[in-house]
DSSP file (Angstrom, degrees, kcal/mol; ACC not computed):
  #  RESIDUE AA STRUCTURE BP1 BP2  ACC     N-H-->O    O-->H-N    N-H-->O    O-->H-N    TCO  KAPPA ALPHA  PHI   PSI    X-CA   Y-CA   Z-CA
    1    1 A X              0   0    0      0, 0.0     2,-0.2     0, 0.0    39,-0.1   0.000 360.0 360.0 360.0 139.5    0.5   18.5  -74.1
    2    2 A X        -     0   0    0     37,-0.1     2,-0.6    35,-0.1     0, 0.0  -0.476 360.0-102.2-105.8-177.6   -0.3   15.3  -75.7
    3    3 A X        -     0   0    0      1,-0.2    38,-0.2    -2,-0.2    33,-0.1  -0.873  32.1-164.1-132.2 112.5    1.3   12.4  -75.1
    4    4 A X        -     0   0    0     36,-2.0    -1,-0.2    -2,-0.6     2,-0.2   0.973  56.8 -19.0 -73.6 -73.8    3.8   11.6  -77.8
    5    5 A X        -     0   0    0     35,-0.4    37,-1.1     0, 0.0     2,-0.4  -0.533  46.4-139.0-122.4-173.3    4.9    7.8  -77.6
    6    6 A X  B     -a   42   0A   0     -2,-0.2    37,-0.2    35,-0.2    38,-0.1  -0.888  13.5-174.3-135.0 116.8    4.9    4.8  -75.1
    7    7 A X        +     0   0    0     36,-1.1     2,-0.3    35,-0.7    37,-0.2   0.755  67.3  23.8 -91.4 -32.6    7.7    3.1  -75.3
    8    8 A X  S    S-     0   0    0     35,-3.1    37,-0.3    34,-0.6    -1,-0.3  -0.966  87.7 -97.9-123.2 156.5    6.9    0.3  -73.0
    9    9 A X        -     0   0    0     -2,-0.3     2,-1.2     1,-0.1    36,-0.6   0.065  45.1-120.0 -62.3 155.5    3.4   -1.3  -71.7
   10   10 A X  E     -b   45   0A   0     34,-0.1     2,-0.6    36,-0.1    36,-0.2  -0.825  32.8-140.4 -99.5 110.0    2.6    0.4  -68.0
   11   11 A X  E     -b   46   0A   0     34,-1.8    36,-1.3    -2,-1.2     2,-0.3  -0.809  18.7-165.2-104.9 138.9    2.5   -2.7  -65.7
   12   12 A X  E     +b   47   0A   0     -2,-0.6     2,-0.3    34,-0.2    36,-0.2  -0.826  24.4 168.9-123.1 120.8   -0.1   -2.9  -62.9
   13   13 A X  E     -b   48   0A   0     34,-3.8    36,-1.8    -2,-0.3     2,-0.3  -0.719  14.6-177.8-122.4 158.2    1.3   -5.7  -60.7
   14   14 A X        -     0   0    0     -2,-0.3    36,-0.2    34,-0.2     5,-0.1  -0.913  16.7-154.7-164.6 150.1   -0.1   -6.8  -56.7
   15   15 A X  S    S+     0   0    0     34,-0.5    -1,-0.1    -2,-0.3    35,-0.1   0.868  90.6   9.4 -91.8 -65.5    1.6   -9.6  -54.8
   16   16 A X  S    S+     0   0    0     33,-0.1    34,-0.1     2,-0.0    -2,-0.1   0.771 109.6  97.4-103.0 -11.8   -1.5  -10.6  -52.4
   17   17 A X        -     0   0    0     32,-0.7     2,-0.9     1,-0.0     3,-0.1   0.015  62.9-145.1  -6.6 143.4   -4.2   -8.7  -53.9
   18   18 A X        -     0   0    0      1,-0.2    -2,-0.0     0, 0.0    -1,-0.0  -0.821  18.2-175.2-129.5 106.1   -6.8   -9.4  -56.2
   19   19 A X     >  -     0   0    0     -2,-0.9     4,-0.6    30,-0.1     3,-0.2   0.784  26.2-152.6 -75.0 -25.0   -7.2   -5.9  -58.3
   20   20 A X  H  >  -     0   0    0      1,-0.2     4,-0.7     2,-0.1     3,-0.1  -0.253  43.9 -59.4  51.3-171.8  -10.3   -7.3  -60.3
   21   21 A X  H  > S+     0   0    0      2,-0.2     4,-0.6     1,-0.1    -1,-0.2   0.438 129.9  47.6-125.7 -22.3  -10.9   -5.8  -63.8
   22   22 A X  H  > S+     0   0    0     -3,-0.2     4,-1.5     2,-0.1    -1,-0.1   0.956 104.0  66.0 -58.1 -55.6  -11.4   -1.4  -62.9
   23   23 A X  H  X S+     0   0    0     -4,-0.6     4,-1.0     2,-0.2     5,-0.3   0.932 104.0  36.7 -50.7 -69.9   -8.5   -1.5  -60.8
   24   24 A X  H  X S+     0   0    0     -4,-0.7     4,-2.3     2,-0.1     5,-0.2   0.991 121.0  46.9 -55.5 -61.5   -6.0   -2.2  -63.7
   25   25 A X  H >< S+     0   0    0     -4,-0.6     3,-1.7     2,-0.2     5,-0.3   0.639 108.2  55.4 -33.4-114.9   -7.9    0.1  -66.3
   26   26 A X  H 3X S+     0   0    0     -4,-1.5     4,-1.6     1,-0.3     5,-0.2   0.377 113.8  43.3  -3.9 -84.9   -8.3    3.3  -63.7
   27   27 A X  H >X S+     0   0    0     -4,-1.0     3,-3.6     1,-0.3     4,-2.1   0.673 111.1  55.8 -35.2 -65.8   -4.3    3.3  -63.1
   28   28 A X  H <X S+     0   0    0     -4,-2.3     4,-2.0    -3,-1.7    -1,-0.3   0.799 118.6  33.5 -39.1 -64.3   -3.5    2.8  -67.0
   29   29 A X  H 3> S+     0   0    0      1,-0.3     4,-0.7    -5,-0.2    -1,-0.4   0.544 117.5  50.0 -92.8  14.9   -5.4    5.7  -67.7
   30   30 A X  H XX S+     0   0    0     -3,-3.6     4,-3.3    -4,-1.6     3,-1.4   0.912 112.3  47.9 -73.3 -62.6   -4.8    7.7  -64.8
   31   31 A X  H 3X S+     0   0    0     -4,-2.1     4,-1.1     1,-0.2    -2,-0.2   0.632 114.1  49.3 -82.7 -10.4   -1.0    7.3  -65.1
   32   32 A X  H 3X S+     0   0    0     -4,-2.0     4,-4.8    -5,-0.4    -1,-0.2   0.827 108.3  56.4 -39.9 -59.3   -1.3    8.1  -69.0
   33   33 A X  H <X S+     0   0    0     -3,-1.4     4,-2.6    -4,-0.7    -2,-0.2   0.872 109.1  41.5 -42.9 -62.4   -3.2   10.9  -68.0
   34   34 A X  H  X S+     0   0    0     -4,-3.3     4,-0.8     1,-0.2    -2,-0.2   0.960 107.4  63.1 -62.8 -54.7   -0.5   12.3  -65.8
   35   35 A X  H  X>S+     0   0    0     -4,-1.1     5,-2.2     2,-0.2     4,-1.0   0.798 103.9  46.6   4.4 -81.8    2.1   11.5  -68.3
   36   36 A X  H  <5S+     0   0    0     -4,-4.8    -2,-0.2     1,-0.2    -1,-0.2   0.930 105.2  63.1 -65.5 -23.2    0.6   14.0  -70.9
   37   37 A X  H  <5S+     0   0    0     -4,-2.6    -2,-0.2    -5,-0.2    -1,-0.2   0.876 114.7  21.7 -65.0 -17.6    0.2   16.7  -68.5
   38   38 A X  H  <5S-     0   0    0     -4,-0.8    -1,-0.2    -3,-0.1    -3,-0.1   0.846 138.9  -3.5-114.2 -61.1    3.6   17.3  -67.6
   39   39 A X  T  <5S-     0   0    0     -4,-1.0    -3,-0.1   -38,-0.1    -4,-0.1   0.685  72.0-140.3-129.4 -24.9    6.4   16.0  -70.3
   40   40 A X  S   <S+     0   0    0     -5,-2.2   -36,-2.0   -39,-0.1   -35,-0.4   0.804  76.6  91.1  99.5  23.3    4.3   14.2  -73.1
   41   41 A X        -     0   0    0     -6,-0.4    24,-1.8   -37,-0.2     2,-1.7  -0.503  59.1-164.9-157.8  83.3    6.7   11.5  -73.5
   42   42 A X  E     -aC   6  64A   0    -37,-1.1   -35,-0.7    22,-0.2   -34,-0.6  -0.419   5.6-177.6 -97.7  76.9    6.2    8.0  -71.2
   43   43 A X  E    S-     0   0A   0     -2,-1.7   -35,-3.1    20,-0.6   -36,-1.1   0.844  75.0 -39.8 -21.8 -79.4    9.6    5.6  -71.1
   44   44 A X  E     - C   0  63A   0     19,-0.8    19,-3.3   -37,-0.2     2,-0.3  -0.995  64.4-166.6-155.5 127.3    8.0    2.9  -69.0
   45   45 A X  E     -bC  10  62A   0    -36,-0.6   -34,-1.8    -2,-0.4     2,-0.3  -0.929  13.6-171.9-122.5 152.7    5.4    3.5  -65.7
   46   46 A X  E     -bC  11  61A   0     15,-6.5    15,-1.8    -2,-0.3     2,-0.5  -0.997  15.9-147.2-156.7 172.2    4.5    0.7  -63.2
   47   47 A X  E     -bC  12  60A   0    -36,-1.3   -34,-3.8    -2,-0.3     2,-0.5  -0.975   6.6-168.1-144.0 127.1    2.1    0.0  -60.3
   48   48 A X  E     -bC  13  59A   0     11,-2.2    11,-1.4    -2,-0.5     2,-0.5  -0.899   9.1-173.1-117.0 114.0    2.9   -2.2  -57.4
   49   49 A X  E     + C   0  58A   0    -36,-1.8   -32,-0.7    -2,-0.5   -34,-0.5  -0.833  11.7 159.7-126.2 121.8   -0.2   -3.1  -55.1
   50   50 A X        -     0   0    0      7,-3.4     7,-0.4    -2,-0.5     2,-0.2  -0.160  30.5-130.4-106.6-162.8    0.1   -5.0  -51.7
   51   51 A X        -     0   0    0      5,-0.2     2,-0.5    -2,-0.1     5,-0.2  -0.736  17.5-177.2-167.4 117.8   -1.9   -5.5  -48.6
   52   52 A X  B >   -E   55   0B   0      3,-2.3     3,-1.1    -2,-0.2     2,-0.3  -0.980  61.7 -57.9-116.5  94.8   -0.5   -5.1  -45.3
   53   53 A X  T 3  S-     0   0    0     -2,-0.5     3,-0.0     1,-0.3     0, 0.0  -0.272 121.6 -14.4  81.0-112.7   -2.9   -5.8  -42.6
   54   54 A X  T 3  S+     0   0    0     -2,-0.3    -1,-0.3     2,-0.0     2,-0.2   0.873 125.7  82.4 -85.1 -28.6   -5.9   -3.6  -42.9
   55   55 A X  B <   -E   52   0B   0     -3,-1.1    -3,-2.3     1,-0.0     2,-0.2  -0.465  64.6-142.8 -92.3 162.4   -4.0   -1.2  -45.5
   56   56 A X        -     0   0    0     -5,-0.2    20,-1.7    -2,-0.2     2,-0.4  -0.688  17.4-157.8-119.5 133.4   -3.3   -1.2  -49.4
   57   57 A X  E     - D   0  75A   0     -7,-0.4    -7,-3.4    -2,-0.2     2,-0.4  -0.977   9.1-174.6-133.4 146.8    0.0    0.1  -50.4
   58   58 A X  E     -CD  49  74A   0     16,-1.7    16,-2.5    -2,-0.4     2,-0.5  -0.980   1.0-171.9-141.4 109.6    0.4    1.2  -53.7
   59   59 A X  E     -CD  48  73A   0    -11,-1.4   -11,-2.2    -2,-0.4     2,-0.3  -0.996   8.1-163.3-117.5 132.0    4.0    2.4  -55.3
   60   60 A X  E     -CD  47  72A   0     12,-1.7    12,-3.1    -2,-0.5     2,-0.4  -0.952  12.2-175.3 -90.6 122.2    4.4    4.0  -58.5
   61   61 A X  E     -CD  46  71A   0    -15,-1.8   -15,-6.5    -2,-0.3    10,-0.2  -0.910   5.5-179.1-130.8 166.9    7.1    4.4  -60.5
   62   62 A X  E     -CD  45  70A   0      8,-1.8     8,-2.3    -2,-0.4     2,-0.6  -0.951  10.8-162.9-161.0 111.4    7.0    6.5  -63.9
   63   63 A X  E     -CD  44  69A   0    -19,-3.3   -19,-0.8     6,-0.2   -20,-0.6  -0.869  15.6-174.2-110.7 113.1    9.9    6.9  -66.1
   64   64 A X  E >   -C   42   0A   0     -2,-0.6     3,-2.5     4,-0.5   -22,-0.2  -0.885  48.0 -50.7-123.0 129.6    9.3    9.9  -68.6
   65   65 A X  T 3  S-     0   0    0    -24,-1.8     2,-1.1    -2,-0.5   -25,-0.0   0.211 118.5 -24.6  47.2-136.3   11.7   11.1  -71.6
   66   66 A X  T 3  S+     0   0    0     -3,-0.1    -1,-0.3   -23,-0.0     3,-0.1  -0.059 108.9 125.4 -96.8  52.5   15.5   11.5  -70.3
   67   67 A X    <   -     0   0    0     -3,-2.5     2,-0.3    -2,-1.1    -4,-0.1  -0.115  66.5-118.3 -73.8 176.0   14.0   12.1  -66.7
   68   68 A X        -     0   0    0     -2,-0.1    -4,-0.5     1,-0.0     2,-0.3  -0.463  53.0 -71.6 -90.2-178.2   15.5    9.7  -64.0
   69   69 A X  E     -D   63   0A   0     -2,-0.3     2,-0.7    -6,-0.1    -6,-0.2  -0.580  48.6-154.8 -74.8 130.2   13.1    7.7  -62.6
   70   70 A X  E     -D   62   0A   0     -8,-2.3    -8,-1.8    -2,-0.3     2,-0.4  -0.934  16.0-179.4-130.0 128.6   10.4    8.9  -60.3
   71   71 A X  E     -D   61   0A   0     -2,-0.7     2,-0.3   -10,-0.2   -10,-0.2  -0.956  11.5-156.1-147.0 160.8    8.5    7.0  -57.8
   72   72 A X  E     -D   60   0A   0    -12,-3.1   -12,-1.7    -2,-0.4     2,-0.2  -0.793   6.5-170.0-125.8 157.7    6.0    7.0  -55.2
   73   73 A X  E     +D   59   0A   0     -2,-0.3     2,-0.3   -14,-0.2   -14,-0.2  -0.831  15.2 157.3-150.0  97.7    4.7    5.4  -52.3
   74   74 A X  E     -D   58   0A   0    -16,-2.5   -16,-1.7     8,-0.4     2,-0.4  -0.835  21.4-146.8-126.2 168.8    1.1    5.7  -50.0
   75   75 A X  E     +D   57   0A   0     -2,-0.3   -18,-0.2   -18,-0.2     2,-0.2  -0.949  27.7 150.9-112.9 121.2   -0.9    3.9  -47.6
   76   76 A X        -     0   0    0    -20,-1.7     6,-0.3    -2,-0.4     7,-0.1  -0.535  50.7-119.9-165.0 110.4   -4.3    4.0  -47.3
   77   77 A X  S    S+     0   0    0     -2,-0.2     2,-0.4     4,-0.1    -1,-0.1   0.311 106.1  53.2  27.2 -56.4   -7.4    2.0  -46.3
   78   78 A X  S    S-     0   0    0    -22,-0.1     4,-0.4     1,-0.1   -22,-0.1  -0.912  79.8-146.0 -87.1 139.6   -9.1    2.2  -49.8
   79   79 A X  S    S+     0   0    0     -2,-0.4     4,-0.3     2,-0.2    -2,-0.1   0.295 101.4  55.1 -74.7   6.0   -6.5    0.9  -52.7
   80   80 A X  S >  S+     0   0    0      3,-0.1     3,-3.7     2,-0.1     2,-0.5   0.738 112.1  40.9 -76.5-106.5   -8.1    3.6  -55.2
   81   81 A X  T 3  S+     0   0    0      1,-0.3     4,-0.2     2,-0.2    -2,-0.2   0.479 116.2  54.0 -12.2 -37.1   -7.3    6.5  -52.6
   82   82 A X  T 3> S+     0   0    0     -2,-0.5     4,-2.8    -4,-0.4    -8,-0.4   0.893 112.1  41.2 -63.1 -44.2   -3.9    4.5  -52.1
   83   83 A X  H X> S+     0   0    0     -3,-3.7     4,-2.5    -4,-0.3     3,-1.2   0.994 116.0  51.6 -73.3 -55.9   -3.1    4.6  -56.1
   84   84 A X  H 3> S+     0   0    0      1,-0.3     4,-0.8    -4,-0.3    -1,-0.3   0.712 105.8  55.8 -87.0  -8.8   -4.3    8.3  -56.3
   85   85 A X  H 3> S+     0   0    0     -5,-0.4     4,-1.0    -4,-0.2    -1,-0.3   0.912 110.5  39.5 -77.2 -40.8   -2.1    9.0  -53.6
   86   86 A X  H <X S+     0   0    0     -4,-2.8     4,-2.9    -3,-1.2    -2,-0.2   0.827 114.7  55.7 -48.2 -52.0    1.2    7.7  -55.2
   87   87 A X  H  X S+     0   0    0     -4,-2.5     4,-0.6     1,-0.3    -2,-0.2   0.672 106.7  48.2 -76.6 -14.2    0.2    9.1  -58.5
   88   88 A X  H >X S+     0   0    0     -4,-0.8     3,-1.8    -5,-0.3     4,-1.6   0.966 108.1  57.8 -90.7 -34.9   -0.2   12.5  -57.0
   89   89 A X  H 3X S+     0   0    0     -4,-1.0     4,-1.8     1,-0.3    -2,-0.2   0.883 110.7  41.9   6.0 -85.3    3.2   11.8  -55.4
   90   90 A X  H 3X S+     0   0    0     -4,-2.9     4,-2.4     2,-0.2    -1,-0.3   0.639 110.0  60.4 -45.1 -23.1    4.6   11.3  -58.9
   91   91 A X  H <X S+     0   0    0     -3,-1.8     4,-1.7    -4,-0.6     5,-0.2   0.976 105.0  45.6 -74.0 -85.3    2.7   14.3  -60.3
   92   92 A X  H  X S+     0   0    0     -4,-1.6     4,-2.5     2,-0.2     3,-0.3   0.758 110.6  54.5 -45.0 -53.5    4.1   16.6  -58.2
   93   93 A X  H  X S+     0   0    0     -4,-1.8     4,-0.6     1,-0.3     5,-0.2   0.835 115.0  47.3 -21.0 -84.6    8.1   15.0  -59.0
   94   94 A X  H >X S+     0   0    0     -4,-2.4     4,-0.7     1,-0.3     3,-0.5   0.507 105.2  52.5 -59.5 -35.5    7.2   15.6  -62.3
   95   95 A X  H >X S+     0   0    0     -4,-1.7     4,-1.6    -3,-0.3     3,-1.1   0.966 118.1  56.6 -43.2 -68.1    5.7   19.6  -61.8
   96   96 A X  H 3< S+     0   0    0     -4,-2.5    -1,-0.2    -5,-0.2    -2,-0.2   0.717 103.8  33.4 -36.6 -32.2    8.9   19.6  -60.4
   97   97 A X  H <X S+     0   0    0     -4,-0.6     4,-1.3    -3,-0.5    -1,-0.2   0.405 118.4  56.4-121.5 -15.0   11.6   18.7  -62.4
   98   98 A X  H <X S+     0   0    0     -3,-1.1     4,-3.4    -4,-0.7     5,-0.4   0.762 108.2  47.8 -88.3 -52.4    9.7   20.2  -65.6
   99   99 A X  H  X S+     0   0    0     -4,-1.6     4,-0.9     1,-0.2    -2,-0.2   0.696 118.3  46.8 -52.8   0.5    9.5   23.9  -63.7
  100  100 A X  H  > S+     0   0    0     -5,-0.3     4,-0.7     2,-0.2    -1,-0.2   0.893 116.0  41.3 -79.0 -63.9   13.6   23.1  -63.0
  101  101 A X  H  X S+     0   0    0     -4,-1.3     4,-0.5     1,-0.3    -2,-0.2   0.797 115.5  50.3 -79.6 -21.3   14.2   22.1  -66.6
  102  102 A X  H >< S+     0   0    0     -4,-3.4     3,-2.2     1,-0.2    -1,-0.3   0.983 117.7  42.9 -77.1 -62.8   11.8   25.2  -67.9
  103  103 A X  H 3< S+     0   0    0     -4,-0.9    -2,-0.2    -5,-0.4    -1,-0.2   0.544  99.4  70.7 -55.4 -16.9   14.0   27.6  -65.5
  104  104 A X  H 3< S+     0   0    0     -4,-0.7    -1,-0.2    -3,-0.1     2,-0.2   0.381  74.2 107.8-124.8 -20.8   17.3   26.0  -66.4
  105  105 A X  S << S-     0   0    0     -3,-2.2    -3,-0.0    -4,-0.5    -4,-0.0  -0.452  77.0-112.5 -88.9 172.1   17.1   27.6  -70.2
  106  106 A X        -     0   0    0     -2,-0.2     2,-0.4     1,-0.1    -2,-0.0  -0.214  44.1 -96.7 -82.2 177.6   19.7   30.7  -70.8
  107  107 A X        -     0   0    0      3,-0.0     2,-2.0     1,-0.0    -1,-0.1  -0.722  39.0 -95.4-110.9 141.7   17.8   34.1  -71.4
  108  108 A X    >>  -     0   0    0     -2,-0.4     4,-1.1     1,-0.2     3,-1.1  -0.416  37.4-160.3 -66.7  85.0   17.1   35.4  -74.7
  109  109 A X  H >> S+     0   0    0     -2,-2.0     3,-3.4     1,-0.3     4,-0.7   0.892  81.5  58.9 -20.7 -83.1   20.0   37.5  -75.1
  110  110 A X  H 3> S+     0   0    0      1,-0.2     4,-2.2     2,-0.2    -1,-0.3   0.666 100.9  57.2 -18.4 -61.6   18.4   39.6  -77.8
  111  111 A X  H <> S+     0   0    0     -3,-1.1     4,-1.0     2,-0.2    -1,-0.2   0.618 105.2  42.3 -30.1 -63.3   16.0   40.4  -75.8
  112  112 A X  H XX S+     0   0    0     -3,-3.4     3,-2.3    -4,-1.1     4,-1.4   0.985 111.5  57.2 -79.8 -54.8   17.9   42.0  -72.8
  113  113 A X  H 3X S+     0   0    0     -4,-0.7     4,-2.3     1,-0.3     5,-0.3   0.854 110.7  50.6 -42.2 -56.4   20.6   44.2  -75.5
  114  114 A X  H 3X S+     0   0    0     -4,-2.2     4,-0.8    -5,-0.2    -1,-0.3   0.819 111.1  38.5 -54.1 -33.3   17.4   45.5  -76.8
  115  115 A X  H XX S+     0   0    0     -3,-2.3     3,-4.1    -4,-1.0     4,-1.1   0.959 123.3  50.8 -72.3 -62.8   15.9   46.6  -73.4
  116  116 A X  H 3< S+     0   0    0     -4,-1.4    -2,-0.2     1,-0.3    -3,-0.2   0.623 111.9  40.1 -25.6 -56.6   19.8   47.7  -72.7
  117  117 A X  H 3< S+     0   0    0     -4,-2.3    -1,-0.3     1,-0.2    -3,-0.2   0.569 121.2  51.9 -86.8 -21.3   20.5   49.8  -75.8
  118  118 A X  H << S+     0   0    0     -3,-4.1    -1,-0.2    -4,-0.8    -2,-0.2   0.764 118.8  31.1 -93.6  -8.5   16.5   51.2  -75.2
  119  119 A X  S  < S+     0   0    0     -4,-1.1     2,-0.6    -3,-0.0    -2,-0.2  -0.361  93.1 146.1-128.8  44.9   16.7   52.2  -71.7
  120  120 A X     >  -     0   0    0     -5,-0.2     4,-0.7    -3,-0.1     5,-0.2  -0.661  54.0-142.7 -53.9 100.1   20.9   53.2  -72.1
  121  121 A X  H >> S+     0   0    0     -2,-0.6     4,-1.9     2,-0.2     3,-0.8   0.883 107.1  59.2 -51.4 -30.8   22.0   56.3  -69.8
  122  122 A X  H 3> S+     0   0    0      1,-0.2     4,-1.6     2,-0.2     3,-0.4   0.977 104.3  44.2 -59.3 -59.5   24.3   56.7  -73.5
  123  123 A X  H 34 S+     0   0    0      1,-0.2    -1,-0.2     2,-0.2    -2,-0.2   0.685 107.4  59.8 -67.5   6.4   21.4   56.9  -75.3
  124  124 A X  H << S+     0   0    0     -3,-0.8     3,-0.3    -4,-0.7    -1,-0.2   0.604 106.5  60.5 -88.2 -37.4   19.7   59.6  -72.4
  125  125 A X  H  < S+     0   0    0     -4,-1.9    -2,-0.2    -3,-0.4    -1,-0.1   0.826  86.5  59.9-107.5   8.2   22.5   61.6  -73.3
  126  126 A X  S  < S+     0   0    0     -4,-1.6     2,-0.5    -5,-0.1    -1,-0.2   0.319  82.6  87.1 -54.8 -18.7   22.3   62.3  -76.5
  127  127 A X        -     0   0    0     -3,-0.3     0, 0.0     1,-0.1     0, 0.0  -0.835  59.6-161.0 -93.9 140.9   19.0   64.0  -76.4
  128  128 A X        +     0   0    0     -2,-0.5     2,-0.4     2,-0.1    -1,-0.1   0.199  56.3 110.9-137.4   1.6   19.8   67.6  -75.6
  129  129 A X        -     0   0    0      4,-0.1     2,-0.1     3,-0.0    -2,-0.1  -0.661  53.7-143.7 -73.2 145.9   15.9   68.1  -74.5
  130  130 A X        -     0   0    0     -2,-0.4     3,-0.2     1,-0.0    -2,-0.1  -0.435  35.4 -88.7 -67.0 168.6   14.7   68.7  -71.2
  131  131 A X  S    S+     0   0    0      1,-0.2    -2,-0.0    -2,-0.1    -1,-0.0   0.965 127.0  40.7 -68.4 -50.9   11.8   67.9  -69.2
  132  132 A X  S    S+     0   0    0      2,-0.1    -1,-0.2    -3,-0.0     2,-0.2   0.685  93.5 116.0 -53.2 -36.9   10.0   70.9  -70.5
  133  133 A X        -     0   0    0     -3,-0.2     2,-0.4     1,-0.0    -4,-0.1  -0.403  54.7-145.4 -33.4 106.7   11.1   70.8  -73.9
  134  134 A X        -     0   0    0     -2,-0.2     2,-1.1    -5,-0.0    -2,-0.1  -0.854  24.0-127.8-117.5 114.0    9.2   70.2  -77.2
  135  135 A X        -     0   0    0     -2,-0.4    -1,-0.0    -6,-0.0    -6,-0.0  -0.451  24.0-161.8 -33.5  70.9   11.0   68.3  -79.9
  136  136 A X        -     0   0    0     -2,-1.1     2,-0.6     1,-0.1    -1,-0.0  -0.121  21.6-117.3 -60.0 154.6   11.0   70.2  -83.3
  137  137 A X        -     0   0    0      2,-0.1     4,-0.1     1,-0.1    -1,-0.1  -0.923  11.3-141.6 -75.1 110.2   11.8   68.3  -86.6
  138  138 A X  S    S+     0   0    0     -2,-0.6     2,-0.4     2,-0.1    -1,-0.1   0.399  88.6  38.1 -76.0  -4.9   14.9   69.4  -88.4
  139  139 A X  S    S-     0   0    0     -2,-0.1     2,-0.2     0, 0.0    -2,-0.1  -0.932  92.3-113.3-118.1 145.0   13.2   69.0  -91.8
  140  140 A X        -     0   0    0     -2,-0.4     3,-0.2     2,-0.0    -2,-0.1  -0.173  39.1 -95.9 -95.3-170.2    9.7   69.8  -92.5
  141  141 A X        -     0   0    0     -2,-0.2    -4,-0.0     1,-0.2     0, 0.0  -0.757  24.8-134.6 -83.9 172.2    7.2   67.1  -93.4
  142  142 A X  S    S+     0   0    0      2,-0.1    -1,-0.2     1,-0.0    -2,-0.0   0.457  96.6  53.2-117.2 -49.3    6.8   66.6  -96.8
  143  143 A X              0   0    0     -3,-0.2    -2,-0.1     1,-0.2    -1,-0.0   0.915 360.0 360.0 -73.3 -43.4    3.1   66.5  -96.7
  144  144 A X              0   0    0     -4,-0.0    -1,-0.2     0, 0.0    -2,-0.1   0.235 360.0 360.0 -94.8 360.0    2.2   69.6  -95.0
């Protein structure tokens, strides 16, 4: 699925961190990335990175067509591993909530009357053959 619009910039934010010039790029196009795969359609995403002692935490939040808002939140030692950890966080919301919205449509009505009306006990009895029973034509063929 391709990824229709952006309606707002995706902003990669850190309070004490210093992300350096990869770090912002990588998320953009990761969380782009993620974005088309599921619903093709990206309100507003953002990316939060701190630093807590020895560990990076990284939350993501990602707001996608008339979703709610989904976000995520990991810890991890490297702040790439940290970001990809969130963003798989979000992935999976989003796997989610499209397999809801994909189950959530009515059943093709057509669809079942026609299996009904072809596999019918009415229509079973109407056929006056048996299993043994060879089906003659009540007219002759035309051709023949």
């Amino acid at each position: 699925m391709k990824l229709e619009s952006v309606d707002k910039a995706i902003t990669i934010q850190s309070s004490n961190v210093h992300l350096g010039d990869g770090l912002p790029d990588y998320a953009r196009e990761n969380i782009l990335r993620v974005a088309s795969k599921y619903f093709g359609r990206l309100n507003s995403a953002s990316a939060h990175f701190s630093k807590e002692g020895i560990t990076y935490r990284c939350s993501v939040n990602m707001q996608m067509g008339g979703l709610p808002l989904k976000s995520a939140e990991a810890k991890d030692k490297d702040i790439y591993l940290a970001f990809n950890a969130a963003l798989d966080k979000v992935g999976k919301q989003l796997r989610r909530a499209k397999r809801e919205v994909r189950e959530d449509k009515a059943e093709r009505v057509d669809k079942d009357v026609v299996l009904r009306e072809r596999f019918s006990p009415a229509s079973e009895a109407n056929t006056p053959l048996s299993g043994n029973d060879v089906a003659e034509p009540d007219e002759p063929d035309a051709m023949s």
